[in-house]
C-alpha positions as CSV (number, residue, x, y, z in Angstrom):
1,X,-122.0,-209.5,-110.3
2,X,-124.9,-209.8,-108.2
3,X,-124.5,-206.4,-106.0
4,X,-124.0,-204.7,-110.1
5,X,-127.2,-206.5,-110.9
6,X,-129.4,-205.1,-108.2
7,X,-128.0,-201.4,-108.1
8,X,-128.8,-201.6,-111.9
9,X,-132.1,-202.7,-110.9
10,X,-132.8,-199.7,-108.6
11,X,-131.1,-197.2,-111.2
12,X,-133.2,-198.5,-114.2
13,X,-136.4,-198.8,-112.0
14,X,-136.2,-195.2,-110.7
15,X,-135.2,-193.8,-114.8
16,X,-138.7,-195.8,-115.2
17,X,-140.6,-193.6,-112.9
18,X,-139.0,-190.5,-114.5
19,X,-139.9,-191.0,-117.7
20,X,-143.4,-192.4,-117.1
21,X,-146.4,-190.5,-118.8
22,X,-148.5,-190.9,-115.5
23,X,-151.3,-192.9,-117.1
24,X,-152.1,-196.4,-116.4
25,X,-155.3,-198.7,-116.5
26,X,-156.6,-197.8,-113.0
27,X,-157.3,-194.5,-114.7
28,X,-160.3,-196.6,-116.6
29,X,-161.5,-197.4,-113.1
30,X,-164.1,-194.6,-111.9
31,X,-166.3,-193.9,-108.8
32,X,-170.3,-193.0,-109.2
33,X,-170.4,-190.1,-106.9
34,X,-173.1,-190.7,-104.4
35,X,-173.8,-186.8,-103.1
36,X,-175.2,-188.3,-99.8
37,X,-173.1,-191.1,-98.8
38,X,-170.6,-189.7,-96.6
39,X,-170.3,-190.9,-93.2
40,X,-168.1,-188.7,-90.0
41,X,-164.3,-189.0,-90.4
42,X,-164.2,-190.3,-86.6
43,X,-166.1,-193.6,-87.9
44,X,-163.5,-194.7,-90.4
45,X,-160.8,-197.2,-89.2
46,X,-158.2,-197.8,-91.7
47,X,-157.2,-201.0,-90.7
48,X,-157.1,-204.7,-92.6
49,X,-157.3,-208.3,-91.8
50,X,-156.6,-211.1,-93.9
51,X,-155.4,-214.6,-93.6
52,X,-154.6,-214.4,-89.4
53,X,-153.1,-211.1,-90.6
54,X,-153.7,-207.4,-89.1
55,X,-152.1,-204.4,-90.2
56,X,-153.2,-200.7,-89.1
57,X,-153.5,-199.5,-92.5
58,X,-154.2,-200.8,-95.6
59,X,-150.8,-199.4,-97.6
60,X,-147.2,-201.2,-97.5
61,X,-144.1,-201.2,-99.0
62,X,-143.6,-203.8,-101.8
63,X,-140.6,-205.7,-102.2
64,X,-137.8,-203.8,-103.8
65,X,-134.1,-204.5,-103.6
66,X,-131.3,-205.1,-101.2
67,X,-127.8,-207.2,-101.9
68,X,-125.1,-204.3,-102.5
69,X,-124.0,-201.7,-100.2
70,X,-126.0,-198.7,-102.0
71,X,-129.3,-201.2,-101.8
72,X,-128.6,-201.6,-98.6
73,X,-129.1,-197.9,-97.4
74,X,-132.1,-197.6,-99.4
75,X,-133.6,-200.4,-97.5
76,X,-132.5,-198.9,-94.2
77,X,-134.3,-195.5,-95.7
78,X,-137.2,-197.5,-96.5
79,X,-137.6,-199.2,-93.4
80,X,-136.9,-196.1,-91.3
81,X,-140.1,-194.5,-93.4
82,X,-142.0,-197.3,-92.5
83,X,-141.5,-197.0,-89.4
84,X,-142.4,-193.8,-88.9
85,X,-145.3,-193.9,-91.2
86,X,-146.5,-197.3,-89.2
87,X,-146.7,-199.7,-92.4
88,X,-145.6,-202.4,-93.5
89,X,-143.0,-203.5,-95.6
90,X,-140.9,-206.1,-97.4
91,X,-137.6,-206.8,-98.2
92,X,-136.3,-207.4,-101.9
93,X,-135.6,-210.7,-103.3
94,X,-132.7,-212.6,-101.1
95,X,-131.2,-214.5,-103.4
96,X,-128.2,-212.0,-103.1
97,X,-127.8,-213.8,-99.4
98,X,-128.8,-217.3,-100.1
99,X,-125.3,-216.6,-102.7
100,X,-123.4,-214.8,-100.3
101,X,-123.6,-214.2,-96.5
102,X,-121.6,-211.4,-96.0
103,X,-124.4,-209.1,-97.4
104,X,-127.0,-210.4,-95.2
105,X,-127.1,-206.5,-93.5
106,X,-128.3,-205.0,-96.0
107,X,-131.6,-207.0,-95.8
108,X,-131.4,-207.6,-91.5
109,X,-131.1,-203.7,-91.5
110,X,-134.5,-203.4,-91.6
111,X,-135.9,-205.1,-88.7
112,X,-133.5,-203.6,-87.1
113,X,-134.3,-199.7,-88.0
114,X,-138.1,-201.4,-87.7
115,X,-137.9,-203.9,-84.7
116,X,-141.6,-203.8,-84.2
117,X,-142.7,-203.6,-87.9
118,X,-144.1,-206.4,-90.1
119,X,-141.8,-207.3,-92.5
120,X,-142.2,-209.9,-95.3
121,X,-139.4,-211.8,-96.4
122,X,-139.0,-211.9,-100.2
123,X,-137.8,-215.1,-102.3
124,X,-137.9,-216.6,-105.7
125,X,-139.7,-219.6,-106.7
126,X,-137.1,-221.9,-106.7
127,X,-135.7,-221.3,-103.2
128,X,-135.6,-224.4,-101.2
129,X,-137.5,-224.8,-97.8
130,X,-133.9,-224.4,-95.5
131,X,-133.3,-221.4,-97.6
132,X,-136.6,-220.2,-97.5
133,X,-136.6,-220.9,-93.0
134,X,-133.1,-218.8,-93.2
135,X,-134.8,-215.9,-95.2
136,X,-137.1,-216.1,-91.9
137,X,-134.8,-216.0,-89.4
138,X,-132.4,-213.4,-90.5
139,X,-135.2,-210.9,-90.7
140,X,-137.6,-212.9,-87.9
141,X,-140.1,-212.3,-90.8
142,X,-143.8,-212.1,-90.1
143,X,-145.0,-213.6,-93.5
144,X,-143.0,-215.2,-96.5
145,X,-143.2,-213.3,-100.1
146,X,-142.7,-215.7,-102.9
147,X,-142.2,-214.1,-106.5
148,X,-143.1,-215.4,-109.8
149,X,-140.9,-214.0,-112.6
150,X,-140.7,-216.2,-115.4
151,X,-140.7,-213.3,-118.1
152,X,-138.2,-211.3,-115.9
153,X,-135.8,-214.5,-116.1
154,X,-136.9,-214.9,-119.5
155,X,-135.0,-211.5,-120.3
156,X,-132.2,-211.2,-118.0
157,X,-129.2,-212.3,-119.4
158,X,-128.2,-214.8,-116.6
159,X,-131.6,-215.4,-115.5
160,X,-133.6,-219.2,-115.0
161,X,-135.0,-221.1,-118.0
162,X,-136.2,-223.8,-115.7
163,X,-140.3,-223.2,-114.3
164,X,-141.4,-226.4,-114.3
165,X,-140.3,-227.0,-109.7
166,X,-142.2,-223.8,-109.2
167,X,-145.5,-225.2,-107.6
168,X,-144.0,-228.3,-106.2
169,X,-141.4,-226.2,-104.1
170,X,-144.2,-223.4,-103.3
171,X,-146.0,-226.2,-102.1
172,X,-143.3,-227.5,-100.0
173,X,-142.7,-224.1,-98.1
174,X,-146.0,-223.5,-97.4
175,X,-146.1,-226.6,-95.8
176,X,-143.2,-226.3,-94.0
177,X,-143.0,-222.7,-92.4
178,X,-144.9,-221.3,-89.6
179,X,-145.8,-217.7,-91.2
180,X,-148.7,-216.7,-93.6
181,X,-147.2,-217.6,-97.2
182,X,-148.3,-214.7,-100.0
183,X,-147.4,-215.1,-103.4
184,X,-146.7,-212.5,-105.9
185,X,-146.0,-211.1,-109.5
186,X,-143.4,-208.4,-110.1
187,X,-145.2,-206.7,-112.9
188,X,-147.1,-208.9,-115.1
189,X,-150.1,-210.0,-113.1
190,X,-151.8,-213.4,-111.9
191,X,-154.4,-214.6,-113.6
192,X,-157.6,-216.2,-112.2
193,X,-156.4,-219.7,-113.3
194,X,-153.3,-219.1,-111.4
195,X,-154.5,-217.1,-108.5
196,X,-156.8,-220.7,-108.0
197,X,-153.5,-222.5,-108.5
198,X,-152.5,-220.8,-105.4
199,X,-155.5,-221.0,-103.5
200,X,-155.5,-224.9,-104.1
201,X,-151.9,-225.4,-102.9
202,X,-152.6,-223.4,-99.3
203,X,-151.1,-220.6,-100.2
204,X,-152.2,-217.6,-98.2
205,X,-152.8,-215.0,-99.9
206,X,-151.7,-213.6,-103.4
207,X,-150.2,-209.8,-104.4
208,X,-151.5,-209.9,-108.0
209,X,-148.7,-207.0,-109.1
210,X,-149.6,-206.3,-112.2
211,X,-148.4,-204.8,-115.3
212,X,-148.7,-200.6,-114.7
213,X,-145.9,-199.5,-112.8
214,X,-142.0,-200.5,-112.9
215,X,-141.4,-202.9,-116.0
216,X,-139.1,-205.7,-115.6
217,X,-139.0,-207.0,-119.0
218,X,-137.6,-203.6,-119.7
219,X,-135.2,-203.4,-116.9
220,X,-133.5,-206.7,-117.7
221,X,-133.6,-205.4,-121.6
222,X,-132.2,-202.8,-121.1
223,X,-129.3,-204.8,-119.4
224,X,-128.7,-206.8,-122.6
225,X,-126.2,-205.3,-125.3
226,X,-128.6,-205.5,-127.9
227,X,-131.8,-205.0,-125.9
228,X,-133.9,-207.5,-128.6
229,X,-136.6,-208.4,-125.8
230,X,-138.3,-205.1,-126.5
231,X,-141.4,-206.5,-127.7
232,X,-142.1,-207.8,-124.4
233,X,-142.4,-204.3,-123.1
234,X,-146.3,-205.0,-122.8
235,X,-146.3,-208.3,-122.0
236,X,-149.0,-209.3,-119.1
237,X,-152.1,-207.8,-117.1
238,X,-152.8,-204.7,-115.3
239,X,-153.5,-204.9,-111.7
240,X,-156.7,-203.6,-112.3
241,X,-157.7,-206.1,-114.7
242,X,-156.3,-209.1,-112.6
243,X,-158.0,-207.5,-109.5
244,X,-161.5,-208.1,-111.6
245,X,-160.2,-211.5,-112.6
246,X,-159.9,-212.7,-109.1
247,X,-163.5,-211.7,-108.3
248,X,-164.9,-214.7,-106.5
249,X,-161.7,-216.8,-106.3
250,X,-161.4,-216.9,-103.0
251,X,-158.2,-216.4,-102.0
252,X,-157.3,-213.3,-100.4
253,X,-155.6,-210.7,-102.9
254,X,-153.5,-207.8,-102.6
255,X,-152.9,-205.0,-105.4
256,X,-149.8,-203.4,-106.2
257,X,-148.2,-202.5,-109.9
258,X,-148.9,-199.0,-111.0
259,X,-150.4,-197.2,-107.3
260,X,-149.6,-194.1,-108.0
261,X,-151.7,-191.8,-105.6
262,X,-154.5,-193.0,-102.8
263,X,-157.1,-192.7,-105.3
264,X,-155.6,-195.7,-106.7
265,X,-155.2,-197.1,-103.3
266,X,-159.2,-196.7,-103.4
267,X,-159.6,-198.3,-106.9
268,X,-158.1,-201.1,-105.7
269,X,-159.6,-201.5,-102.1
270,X,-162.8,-201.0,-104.2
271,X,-162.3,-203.9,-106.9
272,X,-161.5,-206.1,-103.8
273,X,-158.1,-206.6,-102.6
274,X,-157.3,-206.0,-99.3
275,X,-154.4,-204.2,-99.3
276,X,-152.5,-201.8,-101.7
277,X,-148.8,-201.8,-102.1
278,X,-146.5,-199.4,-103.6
279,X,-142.7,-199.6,-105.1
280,X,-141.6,-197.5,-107.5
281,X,-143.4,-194.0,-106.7
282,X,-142.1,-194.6,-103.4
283,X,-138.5,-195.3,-104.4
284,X,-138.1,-192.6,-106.5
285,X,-139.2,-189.7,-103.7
286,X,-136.9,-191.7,-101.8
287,X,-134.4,-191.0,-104.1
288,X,-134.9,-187.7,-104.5
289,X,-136.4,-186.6,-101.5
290,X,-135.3,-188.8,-98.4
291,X,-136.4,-190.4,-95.7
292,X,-138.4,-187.2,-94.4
293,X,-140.3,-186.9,-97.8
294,X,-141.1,-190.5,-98.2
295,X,-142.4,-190.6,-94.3
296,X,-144.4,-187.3,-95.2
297,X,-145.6,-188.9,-98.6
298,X,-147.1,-192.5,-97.1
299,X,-148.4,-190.5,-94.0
300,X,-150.3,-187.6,-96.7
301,X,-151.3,-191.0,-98.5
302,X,-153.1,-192.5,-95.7
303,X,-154.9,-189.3,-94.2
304,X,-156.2,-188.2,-97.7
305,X,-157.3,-192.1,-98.2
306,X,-159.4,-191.7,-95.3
307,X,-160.5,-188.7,-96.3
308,X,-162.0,-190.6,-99.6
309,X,-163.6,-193.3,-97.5
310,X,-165.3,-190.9,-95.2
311,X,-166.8,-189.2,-98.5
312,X,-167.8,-192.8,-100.2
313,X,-169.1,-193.9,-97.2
314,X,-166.7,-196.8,-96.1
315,X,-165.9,-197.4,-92.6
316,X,-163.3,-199.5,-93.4
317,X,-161.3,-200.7,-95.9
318,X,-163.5,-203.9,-96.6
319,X,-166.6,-202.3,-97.2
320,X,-165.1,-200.2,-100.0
321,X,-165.4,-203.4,-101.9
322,X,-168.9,-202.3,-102.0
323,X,-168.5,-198.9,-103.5
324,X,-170.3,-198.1,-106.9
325,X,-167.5,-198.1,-110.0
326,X,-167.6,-198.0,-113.7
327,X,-164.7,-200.1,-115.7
328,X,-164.1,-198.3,-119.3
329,X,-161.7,-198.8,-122.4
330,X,-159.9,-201.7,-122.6
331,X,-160.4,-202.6,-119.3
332,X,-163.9,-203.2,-120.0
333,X,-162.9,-204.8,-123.4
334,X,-160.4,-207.7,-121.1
335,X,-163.5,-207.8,-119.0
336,X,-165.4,-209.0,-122.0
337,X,-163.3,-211.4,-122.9
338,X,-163.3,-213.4,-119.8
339,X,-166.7,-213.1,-119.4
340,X,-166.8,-210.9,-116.2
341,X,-169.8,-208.8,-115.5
342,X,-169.0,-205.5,-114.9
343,X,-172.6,-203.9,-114.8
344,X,-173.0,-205.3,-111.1
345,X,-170.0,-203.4,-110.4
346,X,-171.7,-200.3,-111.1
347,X,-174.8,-200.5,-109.3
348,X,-174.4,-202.0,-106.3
349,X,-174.2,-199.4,-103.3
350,X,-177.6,-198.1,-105.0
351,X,-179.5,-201.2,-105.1
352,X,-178.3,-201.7,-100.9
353,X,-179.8,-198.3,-100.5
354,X,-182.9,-198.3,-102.3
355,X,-183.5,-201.8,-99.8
356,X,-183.2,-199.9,-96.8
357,X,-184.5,-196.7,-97.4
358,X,-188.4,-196.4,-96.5
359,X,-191.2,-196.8,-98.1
């Protein structure tokens, strides 16, 4: 029942993609176009640090699937494109091997088509701390992913109704194992009162994941015989909205939900996380395209993102945190309700210049 439940999960998340109209809220995020603040291409380094992490590249491969034979060769596919396209990557949720051993290669299969790759191991909330060391070891891991999916279990037909052990048992991995610990969504976002949650528990760092690109609420509706969850089809925050939510939290944050081209890599490099990951987008050229095309699509992805940089005048992923952006719509209207300034936002890389230019 399980391998059923995760190769409807990949078929449902790639009809998703198909049928998407293309716009989501980091289309309300814009740069100001600054005519003289490029910089030489040979000055822009690409690569990230956060939480004792590196990577090369500020782009990875969000956790997708795995637990059936068919999931199996995608993440073989998937980890043979990151390979090639030197990023990094994460596994789907485990729970398919924590319930049954004998499909344990279709998760190890990645570290080894990537042996030299970071790879993050992807569990649910209520995994234990054994379970959690095992997730480790089969894939010798580089960090731990732990997902919160409360309205994803609310809707599947088999899923948990039980929440309450979530931060206690987050709490007791992150204590326990010896790798960086980052949380994340799978669609409906984390909030600022959450994300601090996180930070307050030692939690490394946080993949906000927010509402934008493949729908979970949907996919486990659409898995019930009368699909009466539809009203939860909206449910939850954009990344782009939880991304200005977590301005001055702390905790490191990474963005993925809805990244659908580099700009949006950008977008969210610029409202401060630091990294971008995609899932969907990526699946579905996967899908159609194979190995070759994904590899060709992340490496296009990276060149033209450091093509933008070099134009905005960021030599590194960090400092585009300190490019000039306007927030409009509704995104501006959440803004308002939380009380975030946004005006600062938009003035920023002007008011550094005006202080060193010359009088």
């Amino acid at each position: 029942m399980i391998a059923d439940r995760k190769d409807d999960h990949a078929r449902l998340a790639a009809e998703q993609q198909r049928e998407h109209s293309g716009y989501n809220q980091f289309d309300e995020v814009s740069f100001v176009h600054h005519a003289l603040a490029g910089i030489d291409r040979s000055d822009v380094s690409l690569a990230t640090q956060f939480a004792g992490i590196q990577w090369q590249v500020p782009v990875y491969i969000n956790a997708m699937t795995g637990g059936s034979v068919k999931t199996g060769a995608i993440n073989r596919d998937l980890a043979i494109a990151a390979r090639e396209a030197g990023v990094p990557i994460a596994t789907g949720s485990m729970s398919a091997y924590f319930a049954d051993e004998s499909v344990a290669d279709t998760f190890s299969v990645m570290r080894r088509e990537y042996p030299d790759g970071f790879i993050m191991a992807n569990i649910n909330a209520t995994t234990s701390v054994e379970k959690a060391q095992r997730a480790l070891d089969l894939l010798r891991a580089d960090a731990l992913q732990i997902h919160l999916n409360t309205i994803q279990e609310t809707v599947m037909p088999e899923g948990d109704r039980s929440f309450s052990c979530w931060i206690t048992r987050i709490e007791e991995i992150v204590a326990k194992v010896d790798v960086p610990v980052i949380v994340k969504e799978v669609g409906f976002g984390l909030s600022r009162e959450t994300l601090l949650t996180l930070q307050k528990i030692g939690v490394s760092a946080a993949d906000v994941a927010g509402r934008g690109g493949t729908n979970f609420a949907r996919i486990e509706n659409d898995r019930r015989d009368r699909g009466d969850y539809s009203w939860l089809d909206d449910w939850g925050q954009s990344t782009p909205a939880c991304l200005l939510d977590a301005q001055g939290v702390g905790i490191p944050v990474l963005a993925s939900g809805g990244v659908r081209h580099p700009l949006d890599v950008a977008r969210g490099l610029a409202l401060g996380a630091v990294a971008v990951g995609a899932s969907g987008g990526f699946l579905l050229t996967l899908l159609d395209g194979g190995v070759q095309a994904l590899t060709a699509q992340i490496s296009a992805w990276l060149d033209q993102l450091a093509a933008l940089m070099t134009a905005l005048g960021a030599r590194t992923p960090a400092q585009l945190a300190g490019s000039d952006v306007l927030i409009h719509g509704g995104l501006r209207a959440f803004c308002a309700d939380r009380g975030i300034e946004t005006r600062r936002l938009a003035s920023g890389r002007a008011q550094a210049d005006a202080k060193s230019t010359p009088s």
